[in-house]
N, C-alpha and C positions, 0 to 999 in steps of 0.2 A: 562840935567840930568847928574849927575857924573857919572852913573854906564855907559851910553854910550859913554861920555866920556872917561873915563879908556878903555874901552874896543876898541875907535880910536888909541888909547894910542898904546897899545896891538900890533895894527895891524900896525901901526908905526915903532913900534921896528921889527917885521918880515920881515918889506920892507928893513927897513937900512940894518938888517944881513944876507940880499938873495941877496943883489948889487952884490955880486962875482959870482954869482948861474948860470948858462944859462938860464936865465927864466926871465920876463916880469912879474911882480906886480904889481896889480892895487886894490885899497881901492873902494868898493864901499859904501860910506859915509848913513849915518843914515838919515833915513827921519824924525825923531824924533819918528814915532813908531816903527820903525823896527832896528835891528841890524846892525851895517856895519857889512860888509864882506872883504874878504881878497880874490880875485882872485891870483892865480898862475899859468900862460900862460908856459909852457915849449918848448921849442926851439928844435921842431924835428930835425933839422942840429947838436944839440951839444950835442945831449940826446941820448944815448945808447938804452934808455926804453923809454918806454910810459907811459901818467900819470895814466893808469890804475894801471901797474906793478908800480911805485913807489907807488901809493895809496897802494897797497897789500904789498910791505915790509914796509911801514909805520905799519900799521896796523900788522903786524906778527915781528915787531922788538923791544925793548925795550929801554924804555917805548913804550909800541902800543900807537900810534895816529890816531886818526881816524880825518878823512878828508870827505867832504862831496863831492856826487858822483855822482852830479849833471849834471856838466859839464865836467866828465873823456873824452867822446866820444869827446871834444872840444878839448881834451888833458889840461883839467883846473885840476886843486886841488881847492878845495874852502876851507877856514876857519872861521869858528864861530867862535867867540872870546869869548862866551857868558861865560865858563865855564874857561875863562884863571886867571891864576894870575902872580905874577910875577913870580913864581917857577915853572909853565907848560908852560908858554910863553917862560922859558929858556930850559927848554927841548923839546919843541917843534920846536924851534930855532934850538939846538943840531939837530935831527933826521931829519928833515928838507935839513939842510945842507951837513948831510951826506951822504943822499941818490940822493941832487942834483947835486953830485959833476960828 
């Protein structure tokens, strides 16, 4: 299906532009009905914050991103790609990066 296609896509381009990030990426790939996901592991030794606190300046920063909050208590981010395009993928990119720095 292209729409889950694009949306591996998506989640592709957030892996290459987090490689500098203290953080662990991992794609959890479509089973053809369901969406992949975007796991975001954050690396307690190099992380100032916890993924709750980045999820909440995510979410209280601009553009607000919301992050799913699933697995915060794992110290995870999760990402839906369901609703990206290429112009929220690049800000999402953007606020992503800034906050994992």
């Amino acid at each position: 299906d292209r729409e889950l296609a694009d949306m591996s896509r998506d989640c592709q381009e957030i892996m290459n532009a987090l490689r500098p990030c203290p953080v662990q990426v991992q794609q959890i790939p479509s089973d053809g009905q369901t969406y992949p996901l975007l796991e975001i592991t954050l690396d307690p030794s190099k992380m100032k914050r916890t993924a709750l606190e980045v999820c909440r300046a995510l979410r209280h920063g601009k553009p607000s991103v919301q992050m799913g909050h699933g697995q915060l208590a794992a110290g995870k981010l999760v990402v839906n790609p369901l609703h990206l395009n290429e112009e929220r993928t690049a800000a999402l990119i953007g606020r992503l990066r800034a906050e994992l720095v």
